[in-house]
N, C-alpha and C positions, 0 to 999 in steps of 0.2 A: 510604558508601552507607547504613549504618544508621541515622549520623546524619540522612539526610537523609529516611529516612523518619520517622523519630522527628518534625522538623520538622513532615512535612505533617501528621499523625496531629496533631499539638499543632493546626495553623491548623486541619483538622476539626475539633475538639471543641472548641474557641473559636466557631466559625460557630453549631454546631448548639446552644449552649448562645443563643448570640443571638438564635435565628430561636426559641427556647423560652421566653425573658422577654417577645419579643415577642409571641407567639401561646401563652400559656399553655395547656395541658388545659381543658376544663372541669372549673369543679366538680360535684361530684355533691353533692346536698342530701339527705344520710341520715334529715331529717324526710319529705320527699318522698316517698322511698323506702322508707319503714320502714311494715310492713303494720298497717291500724288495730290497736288494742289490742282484746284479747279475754279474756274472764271465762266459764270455767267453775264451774259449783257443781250442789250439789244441792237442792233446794226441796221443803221438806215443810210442807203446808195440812192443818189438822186442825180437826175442827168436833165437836164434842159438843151433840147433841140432848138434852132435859132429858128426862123422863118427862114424857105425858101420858095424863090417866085421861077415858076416855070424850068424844074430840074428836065434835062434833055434826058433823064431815060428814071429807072426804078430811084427811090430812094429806098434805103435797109438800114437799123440800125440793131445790134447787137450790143447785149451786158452781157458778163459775167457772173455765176450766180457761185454762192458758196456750196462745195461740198462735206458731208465727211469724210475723215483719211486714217478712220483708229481711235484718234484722241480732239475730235472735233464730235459732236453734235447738232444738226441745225433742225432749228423747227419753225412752225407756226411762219414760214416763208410766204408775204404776202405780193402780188405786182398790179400797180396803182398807175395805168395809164389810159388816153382818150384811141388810144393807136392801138389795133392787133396785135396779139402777138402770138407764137409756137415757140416752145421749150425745145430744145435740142443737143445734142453734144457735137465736138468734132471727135472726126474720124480716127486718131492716133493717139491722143493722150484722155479721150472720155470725158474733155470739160463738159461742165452744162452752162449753156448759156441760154438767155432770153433774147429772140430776132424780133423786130418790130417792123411792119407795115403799116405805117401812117397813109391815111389817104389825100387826095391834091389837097382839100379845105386846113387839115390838119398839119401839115408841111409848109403851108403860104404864110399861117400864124405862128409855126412854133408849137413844138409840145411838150410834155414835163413824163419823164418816169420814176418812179418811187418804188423801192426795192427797200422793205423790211422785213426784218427775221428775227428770231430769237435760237441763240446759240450758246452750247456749253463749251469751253476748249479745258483739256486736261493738260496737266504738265506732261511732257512727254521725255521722260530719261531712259536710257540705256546704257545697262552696266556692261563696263568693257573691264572687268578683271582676268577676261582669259576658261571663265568655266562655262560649261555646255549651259546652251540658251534652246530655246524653243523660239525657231526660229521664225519672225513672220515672214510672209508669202511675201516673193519677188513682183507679183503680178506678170503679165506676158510681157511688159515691155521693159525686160533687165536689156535684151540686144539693144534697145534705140537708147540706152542707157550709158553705152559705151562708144555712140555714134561721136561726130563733131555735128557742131549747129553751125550757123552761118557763119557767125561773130565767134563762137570758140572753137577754134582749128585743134586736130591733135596730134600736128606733125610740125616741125621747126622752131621755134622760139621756145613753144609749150611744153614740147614731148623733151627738149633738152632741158630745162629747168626740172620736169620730171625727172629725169635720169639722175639728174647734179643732185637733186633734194632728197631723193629716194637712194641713192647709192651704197649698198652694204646691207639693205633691207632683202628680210626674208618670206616677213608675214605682212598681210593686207593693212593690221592693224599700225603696224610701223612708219609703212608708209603713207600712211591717211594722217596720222599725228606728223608726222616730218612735212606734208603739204600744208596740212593746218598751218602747223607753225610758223611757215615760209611766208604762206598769206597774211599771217595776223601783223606778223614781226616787217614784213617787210610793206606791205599797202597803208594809205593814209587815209582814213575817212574826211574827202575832202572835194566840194560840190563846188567849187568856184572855176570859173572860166567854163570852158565849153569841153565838150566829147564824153563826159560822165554821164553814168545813168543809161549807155546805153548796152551793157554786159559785151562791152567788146572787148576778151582777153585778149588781145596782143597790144591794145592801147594802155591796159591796164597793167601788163607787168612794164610795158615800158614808162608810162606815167608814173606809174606806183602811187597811184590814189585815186578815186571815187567813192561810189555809192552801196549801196550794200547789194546793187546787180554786178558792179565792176568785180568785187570782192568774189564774189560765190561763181560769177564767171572763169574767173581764173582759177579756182579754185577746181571746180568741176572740170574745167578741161585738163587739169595737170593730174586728177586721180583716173580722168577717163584714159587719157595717154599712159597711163600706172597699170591699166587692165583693170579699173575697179569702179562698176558701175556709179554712177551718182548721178541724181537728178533735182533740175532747180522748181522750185516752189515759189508762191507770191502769194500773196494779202494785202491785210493793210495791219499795221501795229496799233495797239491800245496802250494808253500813255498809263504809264505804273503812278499808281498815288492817286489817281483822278479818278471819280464814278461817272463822269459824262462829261462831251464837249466833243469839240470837232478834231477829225482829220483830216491831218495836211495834206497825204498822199501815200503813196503803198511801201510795202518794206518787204523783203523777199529774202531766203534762206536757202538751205541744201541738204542732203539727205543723202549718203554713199552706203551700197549693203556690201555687207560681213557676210561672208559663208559661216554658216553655223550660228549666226547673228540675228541677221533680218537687216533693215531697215536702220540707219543711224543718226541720229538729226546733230547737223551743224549751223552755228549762227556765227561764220567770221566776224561780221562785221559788227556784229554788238559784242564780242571779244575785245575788238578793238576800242568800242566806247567804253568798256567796264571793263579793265583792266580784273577787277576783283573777281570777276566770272569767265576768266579766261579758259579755264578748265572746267567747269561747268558748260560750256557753250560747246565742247567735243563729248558730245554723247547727248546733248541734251536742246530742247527750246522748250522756252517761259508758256506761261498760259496768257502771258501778255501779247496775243498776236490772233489773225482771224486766216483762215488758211481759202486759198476760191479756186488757184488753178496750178497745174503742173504746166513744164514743159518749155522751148522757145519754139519758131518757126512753125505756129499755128495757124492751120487752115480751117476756120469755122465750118463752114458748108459751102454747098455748091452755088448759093447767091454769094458768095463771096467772091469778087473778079479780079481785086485787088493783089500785091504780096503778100503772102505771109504774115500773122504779125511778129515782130520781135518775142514778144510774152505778151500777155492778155489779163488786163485787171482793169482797165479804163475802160471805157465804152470807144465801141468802136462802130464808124458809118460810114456809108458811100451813097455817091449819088452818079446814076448811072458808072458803078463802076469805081468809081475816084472815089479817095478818102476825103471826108470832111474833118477840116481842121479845127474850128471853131467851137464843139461842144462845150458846155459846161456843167461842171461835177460839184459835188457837194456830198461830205461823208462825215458821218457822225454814229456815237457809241452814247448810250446809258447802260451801267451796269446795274442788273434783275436781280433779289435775295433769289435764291429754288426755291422757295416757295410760289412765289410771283412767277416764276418760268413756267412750274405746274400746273397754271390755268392757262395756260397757252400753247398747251401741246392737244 
């Protein structure tokens, strides 16, 4: 009798081992499943005002202050100066900035602002396979999205490179990879000699090299001439590998929205440095980066008498009106465990 159960026990566990090679588990995809990457740090903006003797009308200075945008967090935002100051945004793209009113004593000596926070940034990817997405929101300003700015026109040089790079394209998506590609393959990340750095696309397709404003300049303006909203971004980068130390100065990207997409983040120009993340960098930005302001041709407020600025990441002042040239900056990151972030909120 034992035997003979011993028997059937053996032909079960024969069957069920069969009916298991045949219809394996699935697998599970642990990149699928594994929750985007995330960078906690802390962020300190410091700006040193020089001494001035006897300004013939107001002096004003203005930061820019970090916001959220989805996949950014900021907390425990602290501002450390002897000078007044009122929070505010401008009128068109929603920055937030800090305006400062220094008074005569404090303007004759010099005065110091300190701008620390604690922020999470998440990896931000978007899969572009082609299947329905839930799409996130345009915000109201998709129209000034397909505008031209001062320095990126979207008629003559730009909107014909458009046409030349996009030709035979039917979908948004074709022609956003065919501009990509144009920009990566054809621009050189290359800061030597003068006119870089200042997102002027028509110096840039004709230089064919700068900075990662020249890059996303041209860029933006050949998918705005395409019909396809996109909008420039700024920060500053955080160095991969390193949990503290200073930064040298800002780094800045782009963002074009998909119907039925949302929102799509691009990084030409660290394409360009990282060859290996070429294709990573169309759909995607690292959590190696701190995100503060959208937009070009920003008018802070109505003390502003000034132009425009270009983009807005540096501190910006006037005195009676005129820009001051002279300030000086100073930026610096430590990276927080979340633990450490969580007493700080």
């Amino acid at each position: 009798m034992t035997r003979r159960l011993l028997s059937l026990a053996s032909v079960l566990a024969t069957i069920i081992c069969l009916v298991y090679v045949a219809n394996p588990a699935p697998c599970v995809n642990a990149d699928a499943a594994a929750p985007p990457a995330t960078r906690s740090f802390e962020f300190t903006y410091q700006v040193h005002f020089p001494p001035t003797e006897n300004p013939a009308g107001p002096v004003r200075l203005w930061l820019p202050l970090p916001q959220p945008d989805g996949y950014q967090d900021v907390s425990a935002l602290h501002i450390d100066s002897p000078a007044a100051y009122s929070q505010g945004r401008d009128s068109e793209y929603k920055n937030r900035f800090a305006m400062f009113k220094p008074t005569a004593k404090q303007y004759a000596t010099g005065f110091d602002v300190t701008v620390r926070f604690t922020a999470t940034r998440r990896e931000h990817i978007v899969a572009l396979d082609g299947s329905p997405k839930n799409a996130s929101s345009a915000g109201p300003l998709l129209h000034r999205y397909l505008e031209a700015d001062k320095l990126v026109p979207l008629d003559g040089t730009i909107a014909e490179l458009a046409k030349e790079h996009t030709a035979g394209d039917t979908t948004q998506i074709e022609k956003a990879r065919h501009i990509y590609e144009y920009v990566v393959s054809t621009m050189r990340y290359d800061k030597t000699g003068e006119g870089w750095g200042r997102g002027d696309a028509i110096w840039a397709c004709t230089s064919k090299r700068g900075n990662c404003t020249d890059f996303h300049s041209l860029f933006i303006g050949m998918m705005r001439s395409s019909g396809i909203p996109a909008r420039f971004e700024i920060g500053f980068p955080l160095p991969e590998g390193k949990t503290e130390g200073d930064i040298a100065g800002y780094h800045c990207w782009a963002e074009f929205y998909l119907n039925g997409v949302g929102w799509v983040p691009v990084d030409a120009s660290e394409a360009w440095k990282n060859p290996a993340k070429h294709d990573y960098f169309f759909g995607a930005h690292d959590v190696n980066r701190i995100f503060f302001t959208y937009g070009r041709d920003i008018h802070l407020s109505s003390d502003q008498k000034g132009d425009p600025l270009n983009y807005f990441i540096y501190p910006y002042a006037e005195i009676n009106g005129q820009p001051v040239k002279n300030l000086q900056t100073h930026f610096s990151f430590r990276d927080v465990a979340a633990t450490q972030r969580a007493t700080t909120n």
